[in-house]
C-alpha positions as CSV (number, residue, x, y, z in Angstrom):
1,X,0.0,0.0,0.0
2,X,1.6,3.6,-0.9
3,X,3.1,5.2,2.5
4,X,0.9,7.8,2.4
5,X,-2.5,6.2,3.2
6,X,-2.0,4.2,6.6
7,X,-6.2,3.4,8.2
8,X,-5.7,2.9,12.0
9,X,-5.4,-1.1,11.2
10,X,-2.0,0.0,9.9
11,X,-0.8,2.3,12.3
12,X,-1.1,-0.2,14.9
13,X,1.5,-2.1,12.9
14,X,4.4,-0.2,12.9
15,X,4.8,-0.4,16.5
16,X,6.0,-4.1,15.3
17,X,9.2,-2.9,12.9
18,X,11.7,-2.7,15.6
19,X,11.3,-6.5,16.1
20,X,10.8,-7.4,13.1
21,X,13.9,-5.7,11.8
22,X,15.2,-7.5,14.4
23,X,14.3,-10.9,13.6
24,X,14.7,-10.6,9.4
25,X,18.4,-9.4,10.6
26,X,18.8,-12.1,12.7
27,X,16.7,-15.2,10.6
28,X,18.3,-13.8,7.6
29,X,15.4,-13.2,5.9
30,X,14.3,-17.2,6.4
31,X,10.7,-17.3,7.0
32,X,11.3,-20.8,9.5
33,X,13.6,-19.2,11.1
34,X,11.5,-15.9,12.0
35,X,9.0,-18.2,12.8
36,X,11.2,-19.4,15.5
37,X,12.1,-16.0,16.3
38,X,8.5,-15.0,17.1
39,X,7.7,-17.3,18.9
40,X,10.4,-17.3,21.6
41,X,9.3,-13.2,21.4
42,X,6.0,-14.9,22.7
43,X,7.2,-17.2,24.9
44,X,9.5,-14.4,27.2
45,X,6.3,-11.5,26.9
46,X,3.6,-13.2,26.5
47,X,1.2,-13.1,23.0
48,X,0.2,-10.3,21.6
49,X,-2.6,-9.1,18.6
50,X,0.6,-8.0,16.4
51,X,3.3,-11.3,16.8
52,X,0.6,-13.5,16.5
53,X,-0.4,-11.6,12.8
54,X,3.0,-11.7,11.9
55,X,3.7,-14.6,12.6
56,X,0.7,-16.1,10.8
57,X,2.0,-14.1,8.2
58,X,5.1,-16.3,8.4
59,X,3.2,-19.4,8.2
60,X,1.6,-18.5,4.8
61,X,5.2,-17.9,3.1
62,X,5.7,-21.4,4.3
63,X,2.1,-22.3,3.1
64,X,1.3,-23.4,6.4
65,X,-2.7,-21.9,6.4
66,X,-3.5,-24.7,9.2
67,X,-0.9,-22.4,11.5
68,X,-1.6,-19.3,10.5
69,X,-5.3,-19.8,10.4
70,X,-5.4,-20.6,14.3
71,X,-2.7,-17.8,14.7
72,X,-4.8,-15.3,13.1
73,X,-8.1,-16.6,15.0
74,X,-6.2,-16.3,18.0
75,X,-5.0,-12.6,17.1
76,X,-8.7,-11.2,16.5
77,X,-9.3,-13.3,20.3
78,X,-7.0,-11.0,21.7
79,X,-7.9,-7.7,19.6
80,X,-11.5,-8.3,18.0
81,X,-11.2,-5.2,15.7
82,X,-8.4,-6.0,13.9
83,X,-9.0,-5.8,10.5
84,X,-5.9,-6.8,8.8
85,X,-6.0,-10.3,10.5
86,X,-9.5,-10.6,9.9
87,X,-8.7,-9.9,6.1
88,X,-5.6,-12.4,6.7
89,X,-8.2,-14.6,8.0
90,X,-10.7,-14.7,5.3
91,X,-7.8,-15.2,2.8
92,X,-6.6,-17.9,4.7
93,X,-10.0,-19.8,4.8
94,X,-10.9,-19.2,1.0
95,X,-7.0,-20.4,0.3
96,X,-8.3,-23.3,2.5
97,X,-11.4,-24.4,0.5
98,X,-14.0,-22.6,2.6
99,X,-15.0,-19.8,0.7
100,X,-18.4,-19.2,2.7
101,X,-16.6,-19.2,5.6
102,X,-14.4,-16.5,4.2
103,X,-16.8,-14.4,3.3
104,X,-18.5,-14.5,6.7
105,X,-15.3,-13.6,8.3
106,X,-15.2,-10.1,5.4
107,X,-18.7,-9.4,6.3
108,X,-18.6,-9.8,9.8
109,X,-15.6,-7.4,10.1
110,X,-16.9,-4.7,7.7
111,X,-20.4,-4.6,10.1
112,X,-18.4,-4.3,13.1
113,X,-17.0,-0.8,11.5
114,X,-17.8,2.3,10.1
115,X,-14.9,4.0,9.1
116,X,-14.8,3.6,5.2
117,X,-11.1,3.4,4.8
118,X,-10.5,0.9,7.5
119,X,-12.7,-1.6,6.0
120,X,-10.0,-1.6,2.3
121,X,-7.9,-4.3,3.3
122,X,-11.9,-6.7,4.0
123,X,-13.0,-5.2,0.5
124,X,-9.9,-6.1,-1.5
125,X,-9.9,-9.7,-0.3
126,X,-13.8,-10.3,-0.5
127,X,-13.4,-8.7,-4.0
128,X,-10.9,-11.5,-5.1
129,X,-13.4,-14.2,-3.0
130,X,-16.5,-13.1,-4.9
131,X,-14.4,-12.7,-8.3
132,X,-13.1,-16.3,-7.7
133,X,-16.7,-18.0,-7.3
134,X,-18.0,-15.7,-10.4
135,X,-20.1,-12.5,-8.6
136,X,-18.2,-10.0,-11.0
137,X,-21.2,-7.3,-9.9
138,X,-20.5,-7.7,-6.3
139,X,-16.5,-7.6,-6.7
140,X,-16.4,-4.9,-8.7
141,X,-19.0,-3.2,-5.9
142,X,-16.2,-3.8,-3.7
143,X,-13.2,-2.8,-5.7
144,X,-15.1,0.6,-6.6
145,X,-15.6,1.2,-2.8
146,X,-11.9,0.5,-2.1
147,X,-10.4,2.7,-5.0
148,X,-12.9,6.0,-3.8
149,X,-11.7,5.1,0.2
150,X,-8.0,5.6,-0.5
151,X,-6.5,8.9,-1.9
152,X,-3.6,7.0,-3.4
153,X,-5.0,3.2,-4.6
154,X,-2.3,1.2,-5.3
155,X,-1.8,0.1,-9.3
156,X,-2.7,-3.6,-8.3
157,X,-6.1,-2.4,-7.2
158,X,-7.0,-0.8,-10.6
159,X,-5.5,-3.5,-12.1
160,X,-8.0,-6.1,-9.8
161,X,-11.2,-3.5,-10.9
162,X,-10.3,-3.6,-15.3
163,X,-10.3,-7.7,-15.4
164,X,-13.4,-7.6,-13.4
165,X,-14.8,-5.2,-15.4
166,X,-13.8,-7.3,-18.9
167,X,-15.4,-9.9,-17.2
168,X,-18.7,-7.9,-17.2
169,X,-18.7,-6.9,-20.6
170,X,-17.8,-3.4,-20.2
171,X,-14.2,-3.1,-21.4
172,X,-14.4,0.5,-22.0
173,X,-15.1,1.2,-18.5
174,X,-12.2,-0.9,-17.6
175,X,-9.9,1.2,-20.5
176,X,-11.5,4.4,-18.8
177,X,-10.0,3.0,-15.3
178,X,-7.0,1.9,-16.1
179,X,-5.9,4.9,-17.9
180,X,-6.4,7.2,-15.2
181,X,-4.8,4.3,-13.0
182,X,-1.9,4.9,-15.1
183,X,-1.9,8.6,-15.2
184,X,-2.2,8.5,-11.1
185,X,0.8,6.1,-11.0
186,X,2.7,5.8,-14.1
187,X,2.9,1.8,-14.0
188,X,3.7,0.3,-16.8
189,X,1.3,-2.8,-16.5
190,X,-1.2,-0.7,-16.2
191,X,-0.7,1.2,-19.3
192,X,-0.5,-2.0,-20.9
193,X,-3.9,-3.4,-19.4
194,X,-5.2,-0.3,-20.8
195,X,-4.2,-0.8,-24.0
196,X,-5.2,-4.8,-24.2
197,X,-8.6,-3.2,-22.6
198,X,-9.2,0.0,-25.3
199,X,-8.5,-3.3,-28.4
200,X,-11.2,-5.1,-26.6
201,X,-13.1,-2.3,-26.7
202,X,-12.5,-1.7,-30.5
203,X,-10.5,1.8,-30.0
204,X,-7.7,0.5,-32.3
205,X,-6.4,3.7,-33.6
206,X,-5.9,5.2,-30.1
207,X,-4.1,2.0,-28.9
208,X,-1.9,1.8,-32.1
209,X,-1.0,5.6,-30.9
210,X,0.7,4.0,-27.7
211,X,1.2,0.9,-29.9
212,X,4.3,2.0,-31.9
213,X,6.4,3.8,-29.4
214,X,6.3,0.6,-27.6
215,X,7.5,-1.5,-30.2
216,X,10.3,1.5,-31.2
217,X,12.2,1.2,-27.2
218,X,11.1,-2.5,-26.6
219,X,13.7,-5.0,-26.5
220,X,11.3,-7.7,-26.3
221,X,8.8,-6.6,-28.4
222,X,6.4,-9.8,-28.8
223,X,3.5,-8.7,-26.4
224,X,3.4,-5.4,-28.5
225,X,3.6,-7.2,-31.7
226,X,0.6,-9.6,-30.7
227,X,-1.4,-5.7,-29.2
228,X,-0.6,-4.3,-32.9
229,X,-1.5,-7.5,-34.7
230,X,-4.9,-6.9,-32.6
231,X,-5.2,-4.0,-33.8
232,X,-4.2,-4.0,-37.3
233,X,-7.0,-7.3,-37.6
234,X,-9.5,-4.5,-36.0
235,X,-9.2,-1.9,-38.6
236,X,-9.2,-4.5,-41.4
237,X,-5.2,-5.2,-42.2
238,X,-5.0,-8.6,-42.2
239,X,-1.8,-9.1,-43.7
240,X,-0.2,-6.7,-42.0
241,X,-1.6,-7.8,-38.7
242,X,-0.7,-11.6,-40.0
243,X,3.4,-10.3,-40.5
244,X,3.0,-9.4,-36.9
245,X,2.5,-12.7,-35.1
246,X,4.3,-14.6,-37.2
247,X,6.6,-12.4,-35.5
248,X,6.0,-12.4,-32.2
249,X,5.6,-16.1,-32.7
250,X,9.2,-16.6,-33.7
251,X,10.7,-14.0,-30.5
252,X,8.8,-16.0,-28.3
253,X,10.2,-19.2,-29.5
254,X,14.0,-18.1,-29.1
255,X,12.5,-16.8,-25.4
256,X,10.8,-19.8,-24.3
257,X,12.6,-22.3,-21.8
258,X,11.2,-25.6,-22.8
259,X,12.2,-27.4,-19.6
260,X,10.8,-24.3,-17.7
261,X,8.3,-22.0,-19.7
262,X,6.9,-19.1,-18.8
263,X,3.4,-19.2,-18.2
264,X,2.8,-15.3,-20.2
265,X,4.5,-16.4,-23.3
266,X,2.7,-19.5,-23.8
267,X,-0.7,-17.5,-23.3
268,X,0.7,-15.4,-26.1
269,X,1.9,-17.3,-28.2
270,X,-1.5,-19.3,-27.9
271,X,-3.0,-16.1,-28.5
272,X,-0.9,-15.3,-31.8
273,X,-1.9,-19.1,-33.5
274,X,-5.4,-18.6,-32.2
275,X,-5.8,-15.4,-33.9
276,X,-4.1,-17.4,-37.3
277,X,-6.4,-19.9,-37.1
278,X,-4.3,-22.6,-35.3
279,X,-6.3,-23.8,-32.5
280,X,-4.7,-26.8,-32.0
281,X,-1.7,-25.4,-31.1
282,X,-3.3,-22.3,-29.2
283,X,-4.6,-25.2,-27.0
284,X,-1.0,-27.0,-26.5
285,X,0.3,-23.9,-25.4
286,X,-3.1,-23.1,-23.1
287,X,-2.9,-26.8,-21.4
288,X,1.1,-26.3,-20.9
289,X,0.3,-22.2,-19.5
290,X,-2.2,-24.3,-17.2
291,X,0.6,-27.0,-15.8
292,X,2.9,-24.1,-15.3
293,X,0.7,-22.0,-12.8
294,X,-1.3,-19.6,-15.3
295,X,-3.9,-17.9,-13.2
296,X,-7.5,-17.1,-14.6
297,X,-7.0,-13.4,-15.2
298,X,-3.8,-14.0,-17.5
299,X,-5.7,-16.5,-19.0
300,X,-8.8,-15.4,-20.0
301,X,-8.2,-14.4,-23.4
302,X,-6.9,-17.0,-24.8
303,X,-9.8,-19.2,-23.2
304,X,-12.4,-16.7,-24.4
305,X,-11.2,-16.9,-28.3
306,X,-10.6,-21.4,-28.0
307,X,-14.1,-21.5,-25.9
308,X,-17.6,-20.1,-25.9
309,X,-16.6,-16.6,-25.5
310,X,-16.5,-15.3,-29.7
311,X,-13.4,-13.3,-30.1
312,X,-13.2,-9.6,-31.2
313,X,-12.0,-10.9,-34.4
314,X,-10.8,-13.6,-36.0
315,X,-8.6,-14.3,-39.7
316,X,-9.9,-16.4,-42.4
């Protein structure tokens, strides 16, 4: 979260640095061994709300969510309106399987307060919990609450708010969001979510205008060849548009490690044959993006254009 927007939930965490600084210098950095750490801490002064959080916090580096869920339960025990364990908690549980159960714990903390920008760290998580089971409407509720509540959102957030809104059907929304998510920030990612968003929109002469200076100062230019090829295929320049994934095809074949691919080049590169008409391969690369960890939002796409979801256009 940027420094300058710190709810009381927060605050009541930097009293915790000095012994964590301690602990990451002395663990080196190991999350076992500041497990360790923390809990002798406990063990001489007794438990408190904050080691308990941290060191639950601990326990999901290790992807131990049996510990840190009774570490966490045990933190709100001591401090019932702690809202960043109670969001820890409900990401724990729907990490866990229990996704009602996770939602009950967001609810129950946003009832129990009334100040709007303490309740961001409960929204963000139940937006991601209702996203996960398919409530885009309700996510997206939550995402717009969170991005109004904080004066300086952070760029994963409007990130979080343009896939939901492609998900809805509404990708102009999501290219208005992210592009003043990227004037607000400057992130890169987001300016390139907003361009992906303003082609699935059909804007393709304002995203070839942030297009081609791309492609001029990129040294890997494939993602911005496949975005051009998009929009060349939009405006009705097939050729063109074919040139360009043929040659993002062949970059991302002298990129790929076969013994260890990387999930975002397969999903383009599956995009680039699915848009040429090779759908068997598009689903090679899909199934492969899958086995290496792919998640849904990355995916999407490529899903959309090989499933029931009818492409913005497609090459005959």
């Amino acid at each position: 979260m940027p420094g300058a927007w710190r709810p009381a939930a927060v605050v009541s965490t930097m009293l915790l640095l000095a012994i964590l600084a301690a602990a990451r210098a002395q663990a080196h950095d190991s999350p076992e061994h500041v497990v360790e750490f923390l809990t002798a801490r406990m063990k001489e002064r007794g438990k408190t709300a904050e080691l308990l959080w941290r060191r639950a916090t601990e326990h999901r580096a290790l992807n131990n969510l049996a510990a840190a869920n009774t570490d966490l339960r045990e933190a709100i025990a001591l401090q019932p309106g702690y809202i960043l364990a109670q969001a820890d908690l409900a990401r724990v549980e729907w990490q866990q399987g229990k996704v009602d159960r996770a939602l009950e714990t967001l609810n129950r903390g946003m009832a129990a307060t009334s100040d709007i920008a303490a309740r961001v760290p409960l929204e963000l998580v139940r937006a991601e919990v209702r996203r996960s089971r398919g409530d885009f409407a309700g996510a997206l509720a939550d995402m717009e609450q969170a991005i109004a509540a904080c004066p300086e959102p952070d760029p994963e957030w409007y990130l979080l708010r343009g896939q939901i809104q492609l998900r809805l059907g509404e990708p102009a929304a999501a290219a208005t969001g992210l592009q003043q998510g990227f004037v607000l920030t400057g992130s890169a990612v987001l300016e390139a979510d907003w361009i992906d968003a303003l082609l699935d929109a059909g804007q393709a002469r304002t995203a070839v205008g942030r297009i081609e200076p791309q492609l001029a100062e990129s040294r890997c230019q494939s993602s911005w060849l496949l975005r051009r090829a998009r929009a060349r295929l939009l405006l009705g320049e097939t050729t063109s548009a074919r040139g360009d994934l043929h040659a993002a095809i062949t970059e991302i074949n002298e990129r790929l490690n076969a013994d260890h691919p990387e999930p975002a080049l397969l999903l383009d590169r599956g995009y680039a044959q699915a848009l040429l008409g090779d759908l068997e391969s598009a689903r090679r690369d899909l199934n492969t993006a899958l086995k290496a960890g792919a998640d849904e939002p990355a995916r999407w796409r490529l899903e959309g254009i090989l499933g029931a979801t009818k492409p913005n256009v497609h090459p005959r």
